[in-house]
One Martini backbone bead per residue (centre of mass of N, CA, C, O) as a GRO file, in nm:
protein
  433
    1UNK     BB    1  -3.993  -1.148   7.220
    2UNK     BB    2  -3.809  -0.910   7.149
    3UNK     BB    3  -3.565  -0.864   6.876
    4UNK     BB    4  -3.238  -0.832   6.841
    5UNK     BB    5  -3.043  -0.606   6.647
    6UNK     BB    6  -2.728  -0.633   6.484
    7UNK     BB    7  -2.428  -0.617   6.423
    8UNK     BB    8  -2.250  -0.682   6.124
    9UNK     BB    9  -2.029  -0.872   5.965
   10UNK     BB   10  -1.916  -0.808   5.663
   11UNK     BB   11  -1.594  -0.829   5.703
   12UNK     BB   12  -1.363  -0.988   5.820
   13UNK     BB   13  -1.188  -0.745   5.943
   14UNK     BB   14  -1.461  -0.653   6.088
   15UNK     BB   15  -1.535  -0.515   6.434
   16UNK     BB   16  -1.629  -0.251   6.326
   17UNK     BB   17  -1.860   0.068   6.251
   18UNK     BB   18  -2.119   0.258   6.027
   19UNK     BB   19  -2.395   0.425   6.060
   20UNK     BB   20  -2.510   0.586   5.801
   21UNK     BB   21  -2.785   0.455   5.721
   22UNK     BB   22  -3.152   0.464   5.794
   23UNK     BB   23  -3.401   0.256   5.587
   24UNK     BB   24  -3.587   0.329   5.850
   25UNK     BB   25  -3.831   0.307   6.107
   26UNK     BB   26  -4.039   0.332   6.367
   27UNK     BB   27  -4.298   0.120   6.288
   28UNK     BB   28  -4.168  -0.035   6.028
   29UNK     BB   29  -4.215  -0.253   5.833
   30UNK     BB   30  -4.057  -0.624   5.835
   31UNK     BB   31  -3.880  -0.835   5.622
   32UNK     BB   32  -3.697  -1.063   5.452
   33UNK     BB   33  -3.495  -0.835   5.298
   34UNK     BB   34  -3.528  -0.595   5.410
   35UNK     BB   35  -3.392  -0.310   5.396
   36UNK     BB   36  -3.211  -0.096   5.686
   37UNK     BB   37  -2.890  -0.020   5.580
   38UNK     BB   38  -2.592   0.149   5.625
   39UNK     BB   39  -2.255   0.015   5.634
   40UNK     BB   40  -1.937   0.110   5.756
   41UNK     BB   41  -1.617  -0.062   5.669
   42UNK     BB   42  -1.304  -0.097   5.621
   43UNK     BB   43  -1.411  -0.076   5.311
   44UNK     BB   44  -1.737  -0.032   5.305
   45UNK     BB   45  -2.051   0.047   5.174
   46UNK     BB   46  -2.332  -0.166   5.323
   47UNK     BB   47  -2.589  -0.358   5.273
   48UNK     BB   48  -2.863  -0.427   5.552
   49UNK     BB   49  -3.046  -0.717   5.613
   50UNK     BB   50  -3.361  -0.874   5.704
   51UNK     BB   51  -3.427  -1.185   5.843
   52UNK     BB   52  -3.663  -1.062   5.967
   53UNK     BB   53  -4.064  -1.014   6.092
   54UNK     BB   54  -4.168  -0.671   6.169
   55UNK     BB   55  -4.141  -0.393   6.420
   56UNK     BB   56  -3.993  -0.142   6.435
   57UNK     BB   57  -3.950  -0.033   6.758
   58UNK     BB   58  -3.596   0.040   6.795
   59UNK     BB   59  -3.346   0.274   6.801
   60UNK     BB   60  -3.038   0.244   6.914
   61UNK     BB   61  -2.861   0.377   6.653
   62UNK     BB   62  -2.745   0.662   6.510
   63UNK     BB   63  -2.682   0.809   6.269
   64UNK     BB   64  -2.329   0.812   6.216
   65UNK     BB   65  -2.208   0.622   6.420
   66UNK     BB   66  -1.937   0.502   6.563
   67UNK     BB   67  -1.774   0.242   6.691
   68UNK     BB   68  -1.921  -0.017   6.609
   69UNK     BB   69  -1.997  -0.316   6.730
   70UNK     BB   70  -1.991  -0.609   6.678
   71UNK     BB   71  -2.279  -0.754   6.817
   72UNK     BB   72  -2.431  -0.529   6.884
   73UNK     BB   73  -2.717  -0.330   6.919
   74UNK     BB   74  -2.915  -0.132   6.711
   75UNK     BB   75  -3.208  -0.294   6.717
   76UNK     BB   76  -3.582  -0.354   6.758
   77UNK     BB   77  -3.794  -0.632   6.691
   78UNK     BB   78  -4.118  -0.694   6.634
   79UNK     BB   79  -4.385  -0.892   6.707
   80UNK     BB   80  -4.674  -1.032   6.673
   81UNK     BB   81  -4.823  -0.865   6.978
   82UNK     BB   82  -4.663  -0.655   7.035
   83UNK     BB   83  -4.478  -0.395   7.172
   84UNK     BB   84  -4.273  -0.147   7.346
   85UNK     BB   85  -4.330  -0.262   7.616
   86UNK     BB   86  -4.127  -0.526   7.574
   87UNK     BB   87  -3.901  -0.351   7.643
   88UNK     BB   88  -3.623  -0.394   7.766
   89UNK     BB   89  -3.365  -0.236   7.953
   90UNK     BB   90  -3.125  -0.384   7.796
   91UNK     BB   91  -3.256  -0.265   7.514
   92UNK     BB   92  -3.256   0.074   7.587
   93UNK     BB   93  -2.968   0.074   7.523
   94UNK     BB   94  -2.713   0.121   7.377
   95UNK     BB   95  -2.345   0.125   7.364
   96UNK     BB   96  -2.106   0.324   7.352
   97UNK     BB   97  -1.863   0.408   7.216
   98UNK     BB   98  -1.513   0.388   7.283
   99UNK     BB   99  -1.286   0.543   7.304
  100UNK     BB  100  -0.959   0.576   7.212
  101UNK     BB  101  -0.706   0.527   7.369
  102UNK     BB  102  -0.417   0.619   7.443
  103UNK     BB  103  -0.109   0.541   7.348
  104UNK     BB  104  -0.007   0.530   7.702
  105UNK     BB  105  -0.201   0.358   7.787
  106UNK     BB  106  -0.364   0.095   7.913
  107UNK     BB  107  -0.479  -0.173   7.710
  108UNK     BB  108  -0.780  -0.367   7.774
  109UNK     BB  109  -1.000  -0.611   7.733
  110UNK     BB  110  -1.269  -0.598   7.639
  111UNK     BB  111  -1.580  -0.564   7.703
  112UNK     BB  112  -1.891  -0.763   7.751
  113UNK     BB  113  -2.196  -0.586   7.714
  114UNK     BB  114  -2.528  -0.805   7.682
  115UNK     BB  115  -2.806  -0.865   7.637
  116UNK     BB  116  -3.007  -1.091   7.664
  117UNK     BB  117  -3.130  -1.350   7.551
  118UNK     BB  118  -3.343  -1.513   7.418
  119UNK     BB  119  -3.562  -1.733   7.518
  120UNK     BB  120  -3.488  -2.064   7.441
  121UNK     BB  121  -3.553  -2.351   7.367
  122UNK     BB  122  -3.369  -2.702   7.445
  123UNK     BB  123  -3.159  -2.944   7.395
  124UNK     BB  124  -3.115  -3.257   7.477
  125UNK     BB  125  -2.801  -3.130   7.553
  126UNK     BB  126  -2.886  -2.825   7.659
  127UNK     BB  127  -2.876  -2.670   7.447
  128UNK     BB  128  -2.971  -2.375   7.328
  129UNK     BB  129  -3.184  -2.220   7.156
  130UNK     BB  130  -3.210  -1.980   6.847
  131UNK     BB  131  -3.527  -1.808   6.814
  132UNK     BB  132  -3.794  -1.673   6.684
  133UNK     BB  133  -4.112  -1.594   6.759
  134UNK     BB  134  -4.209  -1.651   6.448
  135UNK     BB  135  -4.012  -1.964   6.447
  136UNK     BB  136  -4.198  -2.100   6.664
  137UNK     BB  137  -4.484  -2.085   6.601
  138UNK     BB  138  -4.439  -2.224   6.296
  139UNK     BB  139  -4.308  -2.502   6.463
  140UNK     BB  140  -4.575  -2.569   6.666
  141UNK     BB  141  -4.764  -2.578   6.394
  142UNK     BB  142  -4.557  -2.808   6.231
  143UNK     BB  143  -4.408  -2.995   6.435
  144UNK     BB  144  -4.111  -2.911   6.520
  145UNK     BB  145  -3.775  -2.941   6.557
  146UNK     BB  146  -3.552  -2.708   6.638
  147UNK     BB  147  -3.293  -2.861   6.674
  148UNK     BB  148  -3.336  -2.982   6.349
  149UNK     BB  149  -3.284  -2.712   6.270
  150UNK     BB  150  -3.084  -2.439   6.080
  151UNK     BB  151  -2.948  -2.148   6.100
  152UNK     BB  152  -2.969  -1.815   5.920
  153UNK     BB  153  -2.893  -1.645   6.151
  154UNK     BB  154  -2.768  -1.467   6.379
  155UNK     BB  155  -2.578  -1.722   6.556
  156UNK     BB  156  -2.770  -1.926   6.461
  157UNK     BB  157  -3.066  -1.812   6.400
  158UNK     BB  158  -3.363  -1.913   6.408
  159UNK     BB  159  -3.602  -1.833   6.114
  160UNK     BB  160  -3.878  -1.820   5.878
  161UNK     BB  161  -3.746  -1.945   5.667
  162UNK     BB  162  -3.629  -2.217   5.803
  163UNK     BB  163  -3.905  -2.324   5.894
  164UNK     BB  164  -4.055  -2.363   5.644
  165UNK     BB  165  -3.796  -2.516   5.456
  166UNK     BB  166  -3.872  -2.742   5.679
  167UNK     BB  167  -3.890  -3.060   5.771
  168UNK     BB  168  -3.957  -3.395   5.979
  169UNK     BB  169  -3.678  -3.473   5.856
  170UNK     BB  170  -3.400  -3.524   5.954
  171UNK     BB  171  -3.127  -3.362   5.971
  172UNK     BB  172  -2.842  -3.388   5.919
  173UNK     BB  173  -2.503  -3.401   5.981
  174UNK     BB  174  -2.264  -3.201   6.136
  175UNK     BB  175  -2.038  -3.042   6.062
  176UNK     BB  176  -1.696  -3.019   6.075
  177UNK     BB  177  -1.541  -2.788   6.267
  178UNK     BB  178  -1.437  -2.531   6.186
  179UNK     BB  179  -1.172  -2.334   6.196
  180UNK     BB  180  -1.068  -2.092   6.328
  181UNK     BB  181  -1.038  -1.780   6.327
  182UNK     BB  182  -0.787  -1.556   6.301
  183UNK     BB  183  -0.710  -1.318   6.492
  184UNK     BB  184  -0.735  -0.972   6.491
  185UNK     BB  185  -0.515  -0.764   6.414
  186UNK     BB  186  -0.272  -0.591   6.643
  187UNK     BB  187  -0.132  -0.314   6.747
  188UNK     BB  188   0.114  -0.227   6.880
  189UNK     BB  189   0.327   0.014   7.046
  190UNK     BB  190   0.500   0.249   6.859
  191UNK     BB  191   0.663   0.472   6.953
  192UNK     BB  192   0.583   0.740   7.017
  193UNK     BB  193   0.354   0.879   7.233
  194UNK     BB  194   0.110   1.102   7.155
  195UNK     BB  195   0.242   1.316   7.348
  196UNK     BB  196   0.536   1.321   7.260
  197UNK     BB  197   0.431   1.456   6.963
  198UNK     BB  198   0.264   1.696   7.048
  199UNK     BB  199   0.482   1.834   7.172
  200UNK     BB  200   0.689   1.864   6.960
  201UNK     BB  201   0.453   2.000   6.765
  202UNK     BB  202   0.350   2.264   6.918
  203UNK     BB  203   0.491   2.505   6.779
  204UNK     BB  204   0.299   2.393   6.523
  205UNK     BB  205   0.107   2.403   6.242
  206UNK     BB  206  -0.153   2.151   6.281
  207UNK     BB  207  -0.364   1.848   6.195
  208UNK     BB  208  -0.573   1.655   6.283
  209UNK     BB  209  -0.607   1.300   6.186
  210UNK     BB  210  -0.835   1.049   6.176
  211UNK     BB  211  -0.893   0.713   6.184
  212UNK     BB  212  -1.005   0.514   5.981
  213UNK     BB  213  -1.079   0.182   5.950
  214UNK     BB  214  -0.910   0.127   5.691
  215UNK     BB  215  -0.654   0.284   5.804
  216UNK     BB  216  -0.618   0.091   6.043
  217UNK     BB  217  -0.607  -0.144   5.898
  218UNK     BB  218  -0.392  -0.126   5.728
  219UNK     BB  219  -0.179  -0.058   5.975
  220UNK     BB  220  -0.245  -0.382   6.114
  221UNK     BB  221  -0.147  -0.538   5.865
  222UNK     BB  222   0.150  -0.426   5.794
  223UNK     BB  223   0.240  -0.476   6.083
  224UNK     BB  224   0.226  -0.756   6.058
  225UNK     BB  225   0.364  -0.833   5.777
  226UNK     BB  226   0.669  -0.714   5.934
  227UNK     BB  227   0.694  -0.873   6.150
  228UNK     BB  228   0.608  -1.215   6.041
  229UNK     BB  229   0.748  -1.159   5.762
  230UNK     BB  230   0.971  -1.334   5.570
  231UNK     BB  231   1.153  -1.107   5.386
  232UNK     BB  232   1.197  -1.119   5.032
  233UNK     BB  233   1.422  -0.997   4.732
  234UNK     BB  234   1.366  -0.976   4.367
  235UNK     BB  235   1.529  -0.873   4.072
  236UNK     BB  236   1.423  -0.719   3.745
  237UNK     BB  237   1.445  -0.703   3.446
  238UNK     BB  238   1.258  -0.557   3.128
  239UNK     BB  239   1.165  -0.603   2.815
  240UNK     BB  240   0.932  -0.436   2.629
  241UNK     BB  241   0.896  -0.375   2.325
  242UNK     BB  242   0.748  -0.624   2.219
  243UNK     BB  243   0.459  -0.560   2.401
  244UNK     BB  244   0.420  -0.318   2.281
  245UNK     BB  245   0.399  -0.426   1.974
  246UNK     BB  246   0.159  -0.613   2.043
  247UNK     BB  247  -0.040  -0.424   2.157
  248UNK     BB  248  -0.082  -0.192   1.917
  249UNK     BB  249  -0.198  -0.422   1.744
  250UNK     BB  250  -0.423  -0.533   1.948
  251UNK     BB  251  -0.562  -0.227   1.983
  252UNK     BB  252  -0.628  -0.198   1.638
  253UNK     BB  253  -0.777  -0.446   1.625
  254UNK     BB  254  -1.002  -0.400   1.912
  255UNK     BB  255  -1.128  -0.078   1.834
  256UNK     BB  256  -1.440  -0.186   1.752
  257UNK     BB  257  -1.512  -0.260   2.051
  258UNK     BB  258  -1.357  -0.104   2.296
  259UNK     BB  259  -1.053  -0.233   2.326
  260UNK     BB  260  -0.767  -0.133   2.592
  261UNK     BB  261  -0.493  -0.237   2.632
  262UNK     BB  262  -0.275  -0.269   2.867
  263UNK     BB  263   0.001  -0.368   3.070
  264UNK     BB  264  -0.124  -0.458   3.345
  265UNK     BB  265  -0.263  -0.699   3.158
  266UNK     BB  266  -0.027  -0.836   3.114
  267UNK     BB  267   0.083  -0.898   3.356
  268UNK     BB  268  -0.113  -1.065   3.484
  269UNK     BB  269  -0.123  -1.311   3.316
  270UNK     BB  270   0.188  -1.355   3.334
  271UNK     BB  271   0.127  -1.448   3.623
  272UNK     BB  272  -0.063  -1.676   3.592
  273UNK     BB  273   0.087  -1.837   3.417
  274UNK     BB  274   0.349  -1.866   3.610
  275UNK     BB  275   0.174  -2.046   3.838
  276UNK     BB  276   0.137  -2.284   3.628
  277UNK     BB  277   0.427  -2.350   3.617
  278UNK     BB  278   0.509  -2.255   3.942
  279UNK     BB  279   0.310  -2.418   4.153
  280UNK     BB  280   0.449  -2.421   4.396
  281UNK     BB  281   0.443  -2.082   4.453
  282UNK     BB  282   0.097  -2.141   4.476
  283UNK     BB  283   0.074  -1.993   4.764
  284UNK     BB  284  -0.043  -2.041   5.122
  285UNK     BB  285  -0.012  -1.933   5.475
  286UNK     BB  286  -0.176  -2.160   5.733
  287UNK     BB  287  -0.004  -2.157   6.009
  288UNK     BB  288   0.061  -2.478   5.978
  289UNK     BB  289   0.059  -2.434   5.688
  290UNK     BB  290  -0.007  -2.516   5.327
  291UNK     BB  291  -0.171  -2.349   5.027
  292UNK     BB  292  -0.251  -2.518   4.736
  293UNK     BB  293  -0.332  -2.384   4.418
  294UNK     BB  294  -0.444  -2.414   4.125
  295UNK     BB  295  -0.537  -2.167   4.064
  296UNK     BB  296  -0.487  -1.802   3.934
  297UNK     BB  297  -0.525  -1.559   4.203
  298UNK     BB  298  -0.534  -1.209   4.152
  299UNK     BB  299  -0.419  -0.936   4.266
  300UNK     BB  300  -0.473  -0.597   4.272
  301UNK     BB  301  -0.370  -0.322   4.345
  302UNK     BB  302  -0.613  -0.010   4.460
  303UNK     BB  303  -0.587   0.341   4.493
  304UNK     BB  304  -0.761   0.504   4.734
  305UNK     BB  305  -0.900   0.709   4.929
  306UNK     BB  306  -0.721   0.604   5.248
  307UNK     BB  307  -0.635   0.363   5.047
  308UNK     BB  308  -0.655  -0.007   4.973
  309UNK     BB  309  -0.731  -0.242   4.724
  310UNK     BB  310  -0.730  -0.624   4.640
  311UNK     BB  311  -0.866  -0.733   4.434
  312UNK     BB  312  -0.968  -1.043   4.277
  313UNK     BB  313  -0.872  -1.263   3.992
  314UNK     BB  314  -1.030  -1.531   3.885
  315UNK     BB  315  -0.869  -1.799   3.696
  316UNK     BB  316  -0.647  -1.584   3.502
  317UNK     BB  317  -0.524  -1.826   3.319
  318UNK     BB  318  -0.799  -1.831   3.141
  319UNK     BB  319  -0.806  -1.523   3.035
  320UNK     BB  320  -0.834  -1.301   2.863
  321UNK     BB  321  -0.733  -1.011   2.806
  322UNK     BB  322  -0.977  -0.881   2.752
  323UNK     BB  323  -1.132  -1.022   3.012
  324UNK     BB  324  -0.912  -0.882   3.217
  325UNK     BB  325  -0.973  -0.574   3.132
  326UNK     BB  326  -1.278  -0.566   3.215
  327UNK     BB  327  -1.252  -0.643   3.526
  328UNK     BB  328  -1.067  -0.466   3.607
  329UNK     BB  329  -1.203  -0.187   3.567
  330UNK     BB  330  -1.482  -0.303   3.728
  331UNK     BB  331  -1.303  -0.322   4.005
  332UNK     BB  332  -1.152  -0.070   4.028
  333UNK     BB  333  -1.436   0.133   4.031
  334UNK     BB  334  -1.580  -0.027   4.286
  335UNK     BB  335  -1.332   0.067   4.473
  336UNK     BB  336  -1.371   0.402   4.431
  337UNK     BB  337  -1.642   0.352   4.536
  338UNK     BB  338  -1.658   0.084   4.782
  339UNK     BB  339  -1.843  -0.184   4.607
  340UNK     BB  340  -1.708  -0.435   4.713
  341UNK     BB  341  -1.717  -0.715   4.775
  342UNK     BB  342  -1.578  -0.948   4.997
  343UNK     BB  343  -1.525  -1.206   4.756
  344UNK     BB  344  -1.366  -0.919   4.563
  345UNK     BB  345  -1.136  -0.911   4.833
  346UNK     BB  346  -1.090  -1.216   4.871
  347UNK     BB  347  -0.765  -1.393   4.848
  348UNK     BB  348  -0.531  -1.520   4.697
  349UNK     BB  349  -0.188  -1.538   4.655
  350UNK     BB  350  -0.122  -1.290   4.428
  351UNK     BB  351   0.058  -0.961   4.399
  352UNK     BB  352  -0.003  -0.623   4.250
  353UNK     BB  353   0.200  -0.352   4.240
  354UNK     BB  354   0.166  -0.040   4.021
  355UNK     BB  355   0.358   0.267   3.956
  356UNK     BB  356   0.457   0.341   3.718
  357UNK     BB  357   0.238   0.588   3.661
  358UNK     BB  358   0.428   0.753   3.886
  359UNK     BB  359   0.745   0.695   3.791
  360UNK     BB  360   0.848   0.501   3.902
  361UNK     BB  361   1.121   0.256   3.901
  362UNK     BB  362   1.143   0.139   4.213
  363UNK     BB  363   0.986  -0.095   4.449
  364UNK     BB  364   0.891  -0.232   4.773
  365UNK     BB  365   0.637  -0.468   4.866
  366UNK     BB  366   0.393  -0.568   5.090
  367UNK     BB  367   0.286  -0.834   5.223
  368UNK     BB  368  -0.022  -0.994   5.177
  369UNK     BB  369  -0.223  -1.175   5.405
  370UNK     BB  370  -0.143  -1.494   5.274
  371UNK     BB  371   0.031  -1.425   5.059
  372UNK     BB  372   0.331  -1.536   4.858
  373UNK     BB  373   0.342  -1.268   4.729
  374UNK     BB  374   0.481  -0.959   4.526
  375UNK     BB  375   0.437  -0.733   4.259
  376UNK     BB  376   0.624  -0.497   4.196
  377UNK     BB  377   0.622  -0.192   3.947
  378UNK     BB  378   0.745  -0.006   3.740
  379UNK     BB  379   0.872   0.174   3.526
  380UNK     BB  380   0.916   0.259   3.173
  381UNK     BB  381   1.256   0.296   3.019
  382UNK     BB  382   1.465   0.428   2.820
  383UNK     BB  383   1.767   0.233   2.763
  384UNK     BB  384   2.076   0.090   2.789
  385UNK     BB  385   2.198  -0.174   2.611
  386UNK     BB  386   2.325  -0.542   2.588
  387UNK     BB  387   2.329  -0.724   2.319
  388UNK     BB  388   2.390  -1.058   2.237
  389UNK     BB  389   2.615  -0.918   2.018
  390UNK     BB  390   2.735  -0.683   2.225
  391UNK     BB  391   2.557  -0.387   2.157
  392UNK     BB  392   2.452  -0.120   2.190
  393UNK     BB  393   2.136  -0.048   2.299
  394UNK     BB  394   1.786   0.042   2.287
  395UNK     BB  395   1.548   0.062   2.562
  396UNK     BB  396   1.259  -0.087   2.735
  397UNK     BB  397   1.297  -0.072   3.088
  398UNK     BB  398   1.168  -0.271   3.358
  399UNK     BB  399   1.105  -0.294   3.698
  400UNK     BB  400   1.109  -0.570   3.931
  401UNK     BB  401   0.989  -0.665   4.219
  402UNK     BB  402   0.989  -0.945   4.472
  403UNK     BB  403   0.804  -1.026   4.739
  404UNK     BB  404   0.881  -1.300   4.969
  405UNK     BB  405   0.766  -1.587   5.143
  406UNK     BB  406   1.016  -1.784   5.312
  407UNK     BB  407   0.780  -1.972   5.421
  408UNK     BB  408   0.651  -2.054   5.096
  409UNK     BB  409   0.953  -1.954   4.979
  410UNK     BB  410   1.220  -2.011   4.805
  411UNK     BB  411   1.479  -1.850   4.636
  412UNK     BB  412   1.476  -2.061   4.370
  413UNK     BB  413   1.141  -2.035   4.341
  414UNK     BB  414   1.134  -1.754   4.302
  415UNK     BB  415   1.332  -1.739   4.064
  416UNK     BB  416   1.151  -1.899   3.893
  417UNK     BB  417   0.898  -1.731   3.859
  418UNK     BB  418   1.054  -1.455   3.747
  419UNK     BB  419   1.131  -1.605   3.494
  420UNK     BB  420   0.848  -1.642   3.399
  421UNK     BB  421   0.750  -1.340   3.424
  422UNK     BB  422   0.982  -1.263   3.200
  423UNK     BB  423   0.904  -1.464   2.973
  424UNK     BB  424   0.642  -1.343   2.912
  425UNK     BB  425   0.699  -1.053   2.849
  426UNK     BB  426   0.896  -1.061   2.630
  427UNK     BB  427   0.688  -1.306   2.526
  428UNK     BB  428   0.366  -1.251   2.451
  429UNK     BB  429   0.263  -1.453   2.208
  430UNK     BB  430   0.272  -1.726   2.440
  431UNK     BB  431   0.020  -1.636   2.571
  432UNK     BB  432  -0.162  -1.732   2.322
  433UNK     BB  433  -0.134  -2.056   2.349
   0.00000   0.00000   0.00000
């Protein structure tokens, strides 16, 4: 029978999207592997592939659709020798998404209304399986036991890949069961309802901004951040002069290659291998526990239109300067663009937001869950200093923020780290030992 195309999670904290664009039509036919659509997800825009073989039957959500919940149908797909007549009237027409309550409205757990799954072969303990019509026809003629293959389509569907790869050796045994993801952040209603601050506002000319999926995100996350993680913050002075003129030099070196170091590719450095120096540090919150990571694993925000990303350079305190300012580039321009996998903007422990660039002296940054720790970064600005020897000198002085969580560091351990990422940037020659 036809088998529902659904929505697909993309990215770990996506529960709806937009369809943006469909790459297929009604009638064409589709293998897998083959592009279907362009989905818009709470981060990025992302190209979505078939599992499966055979004619797009129907297009149940059209271009542009904003509020598909994940796991809804939006297309269905046809196996060889079917017709659109056999598609049924529970799949003829996805769910409408549903407007967002008003902020004073009472809101309640969605229903989920699903057409029933296709009817599939049943395994011994009684669990169905579920397989597509042209998955099931090829192991009946391979002989295979369904019940043995392991699906690699949406819900853990057997498809024709797995079927064709599959011999008639048992199954391994299966791994034992991951623990479920926590529950994606929900925001409670904070302050005035949306109707009360409408009044406020009625005598005065405004535009209403709508909240796309980013801003959402970003919205229940920071809310989730500052409810949840009990924030501490210590606070620094760095002198830069030294870095200032190792980098002049090592930019002088690196020119004709194309490579110029920024300031905040030595941040990053600094930071990796602080966390490398006070491995206690490079941990993150995992609900009942911590872990704790070998390697240093550094996010850096970067700021697009709507909200920001948080790119990570992994094993940061293996590479190059200059390996890491190549890398910085290319991550920073494809969030810019929208362009970046989950896989690279998801992790890490610890993270750096670098305002200096718009003049900023210093501010507080929000700690990203599950990292540990945040080192918000001002701008560099001559000051008089007093030196060693007692005379007042100018210097161009950094200030820096750490704002740390509670749960996975202790003051003292704070202190540590932020000492170390200062002894990195002060004396820069010595990160490269």
């Amino acid at each position: 029978m036809p088998t529902e195309i659904l929505m697909p999670a993309l990215s770990p904290t996506m529960e709806e999207g937009t369809l943006a664009k469909w790459l297929v039509k009604e009638g064409d036919e589709v293998s897998s592997g083959d592009l279907l659509a362009e989905i818009e997800t709470d981060k990025a825009t992302m190209e979505f592939e078939a599992v499966d073989e055979g004619v797009i039957g129907k297009i149940l959500v059209a271009e542009g659709t904003e509020g598909v919940a994940v796991n809804s149908p939006i297309a269905v797909i046809l196996a060889e020798g079917e017709s659109a007549d056999d598609i049924g009237t529970a799949s003829a027409a996805a769910p409408a998404p549903k407007a967002a309550p008003a902020a004073d409205e009472e809101v309640t757990a969605p229903e989920t209304s699903q057409a029933p799954a296709p009817v599939s072969p049943a395994a011994s303990d009684g669990t169905r399986i579920f397989a597509s019509p042209l998955a099931r026809r090829i192991a009946a003629d391979k002989g295979l036991d369904l019940s043995q293959i392991q699906g690699s389509g949406p819900r853990g569907r057997i498809v024709k890949a797995d079927v064709i790869n599959a011999t008639a050796a048992p199954a391994p045994a299966p791994a034992s069961e991951a623990p479920k993801a926590a529950p994606a952040a929900t925001t409670a209603p904070t302050g005035p309802s949306t109707d009360a601050v409408l009044k406020t506002y009625a005598d005065r000319d405004f535009e209403e901004v709508s909240l796309d999926g980013m801003r959402k995100t970003v919205a229940a996350r920071l809310t989730e951040a500052k409810q949840t993680i009990p924030h501490f913050y210590l606070r620094r002075d760095i002198k830069l002069d030294a870095l200032l003129k190792f980098r002049s030099t090592l930019n002088k070196q690196l020119e004709a290659r194309g490579v110029k170091l920024s300031v905040n590719d030595f941040i990053i450095k600094a930071c990796a291998l602080a966390l490398q120096t006070v491995p206690e540090a490079n941990r993150v919150w995992a609900g009942d526990r911590m872990l704790q990571l070998k390697p240093s694993d550094v996010a850096v925000a970067v700021a697009i239109d709507g909200g920001l990303f948080t790119p990570v350079l992994k094993d940061a305190e293996m590479k190059s300067l200059s390996a890491l300012s190549a890398e910085m580039k290319d991550l920073a321009g494809r969030a810019r663009d929208k362009k970046l996998a989950p896989h690279e903007y998801v992790g890490g422990t610890f993270a750096i937001s670098n305002l200096g660039m718009f003049g900023i002296d210093n501010f507080d940054a929000v700690i990203n869950p599950p990292h540990g720790a945040i080192l918000a970064v001002g701008a560099g600005a001559k000051k008089p200093v007093v030196g060693e020897d007692g005379e007042l000198a100018i210097a161009t002085v950094m200030s820096v923020t750490l704002s740390v969580d509670h749960r996975v560091i202790d003051g003292a351990l704070g202190a540590q780290l932020l000492q170390a990422i200062v002894e990195n940037l002060e004396n820069p020659l010595g990160m490269l030992a």
